[in-house]
N, C-alpha and C positions, 0 to 999 in steps of 0.2 A: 504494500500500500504506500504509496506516495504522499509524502508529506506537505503542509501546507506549503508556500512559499513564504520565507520572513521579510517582506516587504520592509520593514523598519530597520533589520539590521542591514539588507542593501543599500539602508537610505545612509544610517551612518556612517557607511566603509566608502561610500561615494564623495559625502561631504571632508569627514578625513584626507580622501585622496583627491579632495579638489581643493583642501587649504593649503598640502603640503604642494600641490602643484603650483599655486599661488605664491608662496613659501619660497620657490627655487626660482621662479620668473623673476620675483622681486631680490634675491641675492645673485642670481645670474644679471640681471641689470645692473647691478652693483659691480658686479667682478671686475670692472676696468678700474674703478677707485684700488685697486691692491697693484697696478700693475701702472699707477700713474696719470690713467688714463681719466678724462672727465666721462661720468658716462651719459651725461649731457645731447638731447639727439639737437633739437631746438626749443625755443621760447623759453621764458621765465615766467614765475608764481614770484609774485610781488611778496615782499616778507610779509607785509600785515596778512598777506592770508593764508600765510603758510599755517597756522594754527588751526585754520578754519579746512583746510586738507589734510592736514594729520590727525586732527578731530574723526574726519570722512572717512580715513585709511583707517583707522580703528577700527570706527564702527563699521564697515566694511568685511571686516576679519573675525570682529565680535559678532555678529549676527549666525551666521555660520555654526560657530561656537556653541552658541545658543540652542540652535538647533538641533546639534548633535545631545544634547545634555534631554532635552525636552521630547526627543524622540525616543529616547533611551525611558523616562520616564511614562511614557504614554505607551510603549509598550511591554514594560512592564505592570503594567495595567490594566490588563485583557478583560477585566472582569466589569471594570468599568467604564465602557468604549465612548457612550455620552459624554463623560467628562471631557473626552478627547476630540470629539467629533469638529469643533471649531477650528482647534490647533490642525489637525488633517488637511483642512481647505487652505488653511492659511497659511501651512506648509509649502500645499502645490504651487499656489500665487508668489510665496516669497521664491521657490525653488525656478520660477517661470522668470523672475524679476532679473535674476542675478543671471540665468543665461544670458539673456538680453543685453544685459548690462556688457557681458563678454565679448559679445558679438561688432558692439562699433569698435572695441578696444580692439579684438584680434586684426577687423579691416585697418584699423590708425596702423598696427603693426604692421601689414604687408603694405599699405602706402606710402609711410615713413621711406626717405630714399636710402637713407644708410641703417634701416634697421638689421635687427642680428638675426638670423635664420633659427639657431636656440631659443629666440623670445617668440619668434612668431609658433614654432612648435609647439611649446608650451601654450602658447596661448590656444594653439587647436584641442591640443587635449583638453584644456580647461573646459571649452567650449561641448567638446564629445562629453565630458562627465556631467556638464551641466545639462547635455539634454538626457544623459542615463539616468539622472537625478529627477527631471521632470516627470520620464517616464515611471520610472519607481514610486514618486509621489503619487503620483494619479492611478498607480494599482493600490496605492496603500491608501489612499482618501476614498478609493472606490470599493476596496472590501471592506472598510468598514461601517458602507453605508449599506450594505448587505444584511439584511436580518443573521443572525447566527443559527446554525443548525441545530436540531432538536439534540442530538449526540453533545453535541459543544458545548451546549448549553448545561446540558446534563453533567458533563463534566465541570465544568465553572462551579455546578451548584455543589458537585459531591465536594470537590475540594474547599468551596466556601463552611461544608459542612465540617470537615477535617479540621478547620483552625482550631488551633484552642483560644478558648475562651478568655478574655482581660474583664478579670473582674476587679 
């Protein structure tokens, strides 16, 4: 008999391997600063707003974060799926967001004339995990807007009946 599929823990081994791809783009960017190099392609960010982009880059990275933390929570939580039924949608949307997000960046990468062939790969992979990500959200927002099966159910309850008791 074939097992469910764990949509949640897809979800977090995706986001995982879509910060640390993030992670290597932004110190592969960097790698010219060790070798003297600016790694400068064009334009400047005015200092005053630099804080207001490294603010962005955070939260950027924290979101992410977030989610890996709260999917881990919400599936450990089978028993109570309404709790989670918000976070599900609002998942797919944030997971839909951040592809996006990837998308004019990777094109800025292959337009840029002296960009790095390493940045732009990266940024394809990012791009490929974020649509594996969309799709895993949307089988994991989608089954659990699935009634549960009378068996599943049955199980949930024996085991809710198993706890011991906090008196």
């Amino acid at each position: 008999m074939a097992g469910a599929v764990d949509h949640a823990l897809r979800l977090r081994s995706l986001w995982i391997a879509w910060l640390l791809a993030m992670l290597f783009h932004v110190e592969l960017g960097l790698m010219p600063l060790f070798h003297g190099i600016s790694p400068e392609i064009h334009g400047h960010v005015e200092d005053a707003q630099l804080p207001l982009l490294f603010g962005a880059m955070l939260a950027y990275f924290l979101v992410p974060l977030a989610a890996v933390v709260l999917i881990a929570y919400a599936a450990s939580d089978p028993g109570q799926p309404r709790r989670w039924r918000h976070w599900r949608a609002g998942h797919f949307w944030l997971s839909v967001a951040y592809t996006l997000t990837n998308l004019p960046h990777l094109a800025a990468d292959i337009l840029v004339p002296d960009a790095r062939a390493d940045q732009i790969v990266l940024m394809v992979v990012m791009v490929l995990i974020g649509l594996l990500t969309n799709r895993e959200a949307w089988l994991w927002w989608r089954d659990q807007r699935r009634p549960m099966s009378p068996s599943k159910q049955a199980t949930w309850a024996a085991l809710a009946d198993a706890r011991p008791s906090r008196s």
